[in-house]
C-alpha positions in Angstrom: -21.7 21.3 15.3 -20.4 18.4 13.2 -17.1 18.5 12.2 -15.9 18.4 8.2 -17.5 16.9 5.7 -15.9 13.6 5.0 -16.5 14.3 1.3 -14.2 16.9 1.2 -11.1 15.8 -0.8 -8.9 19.2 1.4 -10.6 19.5 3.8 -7.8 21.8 5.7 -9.5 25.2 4.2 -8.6 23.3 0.3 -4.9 23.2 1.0 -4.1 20.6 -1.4 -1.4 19.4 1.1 -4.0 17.2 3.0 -6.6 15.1 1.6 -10.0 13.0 3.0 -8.5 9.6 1.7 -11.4 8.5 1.1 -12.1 11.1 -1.8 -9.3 10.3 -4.2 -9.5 6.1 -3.9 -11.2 4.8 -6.9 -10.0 1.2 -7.0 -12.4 -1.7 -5.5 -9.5 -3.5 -3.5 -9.1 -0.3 -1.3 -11.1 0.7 1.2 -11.0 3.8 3.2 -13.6 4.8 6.1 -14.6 8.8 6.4 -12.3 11.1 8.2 -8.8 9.4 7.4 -6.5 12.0 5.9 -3.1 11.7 3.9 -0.6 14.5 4.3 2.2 15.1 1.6 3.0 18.3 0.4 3.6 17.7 -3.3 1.2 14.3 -4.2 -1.8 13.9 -1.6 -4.1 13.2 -4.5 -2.3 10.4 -5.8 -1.6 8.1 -3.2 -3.0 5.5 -4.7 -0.7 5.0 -7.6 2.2 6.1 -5.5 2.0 5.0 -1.7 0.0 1.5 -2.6 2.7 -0.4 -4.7 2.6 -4.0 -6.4 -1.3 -3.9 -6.1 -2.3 -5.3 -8.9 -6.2 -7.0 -9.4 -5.7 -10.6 -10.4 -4.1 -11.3 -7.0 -7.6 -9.6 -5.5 -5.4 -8.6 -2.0 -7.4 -5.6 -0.3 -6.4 -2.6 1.3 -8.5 -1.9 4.2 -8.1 1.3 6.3 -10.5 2.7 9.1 -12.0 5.9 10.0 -10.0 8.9 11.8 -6.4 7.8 10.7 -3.8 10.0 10.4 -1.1 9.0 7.5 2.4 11.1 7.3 3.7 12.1 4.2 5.7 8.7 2.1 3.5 5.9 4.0 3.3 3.2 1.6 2.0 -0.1 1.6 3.4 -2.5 -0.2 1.0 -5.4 -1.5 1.7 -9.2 -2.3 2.0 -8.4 -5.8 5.5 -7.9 -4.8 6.3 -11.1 -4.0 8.9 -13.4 -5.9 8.4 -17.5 -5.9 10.0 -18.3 -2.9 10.0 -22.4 -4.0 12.6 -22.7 -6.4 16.5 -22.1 -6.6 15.9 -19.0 -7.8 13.8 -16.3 -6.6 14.4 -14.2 -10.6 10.8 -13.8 -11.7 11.8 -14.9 -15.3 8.1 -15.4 -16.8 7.4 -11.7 -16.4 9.8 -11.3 -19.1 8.2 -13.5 -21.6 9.5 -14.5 -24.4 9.6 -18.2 -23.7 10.8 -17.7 -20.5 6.9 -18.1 -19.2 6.9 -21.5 -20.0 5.9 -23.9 -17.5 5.4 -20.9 -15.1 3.6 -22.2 -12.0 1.6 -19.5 -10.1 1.1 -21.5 -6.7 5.1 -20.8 -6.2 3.9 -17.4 -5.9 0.6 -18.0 -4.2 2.0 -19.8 -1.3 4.0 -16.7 -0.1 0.7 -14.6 -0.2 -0.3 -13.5 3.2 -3.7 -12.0 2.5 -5.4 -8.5 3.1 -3.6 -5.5 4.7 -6.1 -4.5 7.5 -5.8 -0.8 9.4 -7.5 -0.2 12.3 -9.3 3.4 13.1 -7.8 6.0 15.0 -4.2 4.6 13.9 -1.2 7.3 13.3 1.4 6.0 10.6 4.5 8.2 10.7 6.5 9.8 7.9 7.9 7.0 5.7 6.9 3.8 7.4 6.4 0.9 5.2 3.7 -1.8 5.7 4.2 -5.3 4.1 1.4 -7.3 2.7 -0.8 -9.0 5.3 -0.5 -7.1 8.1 -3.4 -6.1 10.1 -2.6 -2.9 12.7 -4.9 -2.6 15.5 -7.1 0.2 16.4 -5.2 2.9 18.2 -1.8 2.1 17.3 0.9 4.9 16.8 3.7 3.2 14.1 7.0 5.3 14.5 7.9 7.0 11.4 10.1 4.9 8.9 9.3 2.0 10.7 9.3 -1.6 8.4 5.8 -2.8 9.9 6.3 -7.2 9.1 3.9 -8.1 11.6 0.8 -7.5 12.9 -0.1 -4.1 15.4 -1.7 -4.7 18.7 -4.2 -2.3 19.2 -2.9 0.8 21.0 0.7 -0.2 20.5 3.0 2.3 19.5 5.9 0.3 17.7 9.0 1.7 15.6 12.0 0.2 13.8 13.3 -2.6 11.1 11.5 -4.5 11.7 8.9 -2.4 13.8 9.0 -3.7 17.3 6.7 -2.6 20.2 7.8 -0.1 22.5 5.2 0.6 24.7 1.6 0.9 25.3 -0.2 3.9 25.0 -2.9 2.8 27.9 -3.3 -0.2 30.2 -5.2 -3.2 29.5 -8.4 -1.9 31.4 -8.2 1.2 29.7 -7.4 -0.2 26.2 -10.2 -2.9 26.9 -12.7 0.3 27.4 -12.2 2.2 24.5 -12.5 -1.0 22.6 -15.6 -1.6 24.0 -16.4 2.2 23.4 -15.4 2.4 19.8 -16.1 5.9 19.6 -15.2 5.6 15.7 -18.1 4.0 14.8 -20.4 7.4 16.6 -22.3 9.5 14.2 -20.3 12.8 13.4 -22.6 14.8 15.7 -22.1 12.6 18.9 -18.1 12.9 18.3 -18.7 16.6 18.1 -20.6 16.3 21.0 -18.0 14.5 23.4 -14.8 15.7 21.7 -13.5 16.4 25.1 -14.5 13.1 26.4 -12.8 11.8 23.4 -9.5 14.0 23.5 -9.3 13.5 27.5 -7.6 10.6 29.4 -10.9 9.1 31.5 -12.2 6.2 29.3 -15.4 6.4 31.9 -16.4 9.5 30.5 -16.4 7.5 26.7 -18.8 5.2 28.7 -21.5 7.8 29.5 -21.3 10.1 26.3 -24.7 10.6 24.7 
């Protein structure tokens, strides 16, 4: 027993409603570990030209998302390609336009606004329609409430939800949280996960401890 193939682009029987996210990335700048799924009924497949926006490669920002996460249909990431020079009197991004109006165009106006790679942890549940800004690094275990507006970073095993997404509450304690840290069950080859699913899917983090 080992669980799906992480290959598998539908790996729900080849409902085309759910898809390995992994399997339909082809872009460098995105990275997606095995077993993370995207659900939307209508356009699984192209989530990356539709739920990863203002991504563009001469900014070189990644998009880095664990293993096991569960993504609601809408997520969407948006990238600091999106970002308007923040510097000036105004924030109109005129050069785009061209015509002469590029002229004298200084990128660093831009560049100081940038805030880096997105990061997603592993086992991390994004709700319908929640939005993640560029930068923001969600920790492993967090649950982010659906439409949430996700500005800063994600504790791991926070569950957080609004505009902008606050923390509500913890899912575990700080021994426990500390544990399955420490346990990072993730990172087990599929066979051991199939091995201790109970272990996994239960509520004593000693019995992550002593799973072989």
């Amino acid at each position: 027993m080992h669980g799906p193939d992480p290959a598998t682009r539908h790996p729900m029987g080849g409902a085309p409603h759910t898809v390995f996210l992994k399997t339909v990335i082809t872009r460098p700048t995105i990275e997606v570990g095995d077993y993370t799924y995207y659900h939307d009924p209508e356009h699984a497949a192209e989530f990356e030209e539709r739920n990863v926006l203002y991504h563009f490669d001469f900014i070189g920002d990644r998009l880095k998302i664990g293993r096991f996460c569960a993504l609601a249909t809408g997520v969407c990431f948006i990238m600091n390609g999106a970002n308007h020079d923040l510097t000036g009197v105004s924030t109109y991004p005129f050069n785009i336009f061209a015509n002469g109006w590029e002229t004298d165009f200084d990128i660093a106006g831009l560049e100081a606004g940038m805030r880096g790679d997105t990061v997603v942890g592993n086992d991390v549940w994004i709700g319908r329609d929640a939005t993640v800004l560029p930068g923001v690094t969600i920790g492993d275990g967090a649950i982010i409430g659906a439409k949430s507006v996700v500005a800063s970073d994600v504790p791991p095993y926070a569950v957080v939800a609004g505009n902008p997404a606050r923390v509500v509450r913890y899912r575990f304690d700080d021994a426990m949280i500390a544990t399955l840290l420490e346990t990072a069950w993730w990172t087990w080859p599929a066979e051991r996960i199939a091995r201790n699913l109970n272990a996994i899917r239960g509520k004593d983090p000693d019995a992550l401890k002593t799973a072989t």
